[in-house]
C-alpha positions in Angstrom: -7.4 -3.7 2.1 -5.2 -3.9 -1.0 -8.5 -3.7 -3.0 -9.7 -0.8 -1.2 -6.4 1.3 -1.8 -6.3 0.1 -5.6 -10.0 1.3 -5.8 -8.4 4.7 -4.5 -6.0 4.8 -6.8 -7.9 4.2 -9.6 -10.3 6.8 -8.7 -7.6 9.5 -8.6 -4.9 8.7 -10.9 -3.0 11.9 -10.2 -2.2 10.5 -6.8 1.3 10.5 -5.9 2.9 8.2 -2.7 1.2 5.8 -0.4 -2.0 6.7 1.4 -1.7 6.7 4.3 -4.1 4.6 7.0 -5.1 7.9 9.0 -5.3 10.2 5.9 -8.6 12.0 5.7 -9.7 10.2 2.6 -12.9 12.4 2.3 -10.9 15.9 3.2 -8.5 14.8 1.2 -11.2 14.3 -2.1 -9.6 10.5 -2.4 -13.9 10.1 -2.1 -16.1 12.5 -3.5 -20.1 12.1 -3.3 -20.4 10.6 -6.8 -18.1 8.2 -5.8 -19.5 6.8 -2.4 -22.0 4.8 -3.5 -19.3 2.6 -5.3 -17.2 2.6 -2.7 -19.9 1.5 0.1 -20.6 -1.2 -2.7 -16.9 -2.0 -2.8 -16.4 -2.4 0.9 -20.0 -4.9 0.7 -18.3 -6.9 -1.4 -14.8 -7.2 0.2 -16.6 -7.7 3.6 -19.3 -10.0 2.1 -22.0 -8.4 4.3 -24.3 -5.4 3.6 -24.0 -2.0 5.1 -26.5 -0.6 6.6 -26.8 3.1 6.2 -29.0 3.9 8.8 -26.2 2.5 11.3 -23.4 4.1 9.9 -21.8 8.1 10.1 -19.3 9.4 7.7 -16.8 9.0 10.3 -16.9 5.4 9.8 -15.6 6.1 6.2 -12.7 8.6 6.4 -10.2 7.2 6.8 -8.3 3.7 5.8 -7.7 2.4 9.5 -11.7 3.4 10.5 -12.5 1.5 7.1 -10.7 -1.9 7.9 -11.6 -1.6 12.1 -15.7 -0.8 11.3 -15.5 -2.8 7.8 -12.9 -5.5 7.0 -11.8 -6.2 10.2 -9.4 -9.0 9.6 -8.4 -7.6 6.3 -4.4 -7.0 6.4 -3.7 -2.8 6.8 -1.0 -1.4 5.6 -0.2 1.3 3.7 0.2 0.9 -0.3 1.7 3.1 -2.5 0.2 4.5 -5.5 0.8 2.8 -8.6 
């Protein structure tokens, strides 16, 4: 999950204080639609499986906690601090 959050945070450098695991990531522009590609490729990698889109809604993506439970799911979840 670390790698997710630093992924975050280095998409939105202006980000101050952790993120936090029910924050409405998409709401909250911490994804925006040029970045979600990237980030479904990020979460492919972490999770070492592919995602398929035709089995998946936003939902599944907006926030940290949905991310790791649909995702990661052994992946540790906590909430990181920017920076």
């Amino acid at each position: 999950m670390e790698r997710v959050v630093a992924w975050l945070n280095e998409k939105n450098p202006g980000l101050d204080g952790p993120i936090g695991v029910d924050e409405d990531l998409i709401e909250a522009r911490l994804i925006d639609s040029m970045d979600f590609l990237e980030f479904i490729d990020l979460l492919e990698e972490i999770s070492d499986s592919s995602i398929d889109l035709q089995e998946v809604t936003i939902d599944d993506f907006r926030t940290l906690a949905r991310v790791k439970e649909r995702f990661l799911g052994s992946a540790d979840l906590v909430e990181v601090s920017a920076g």
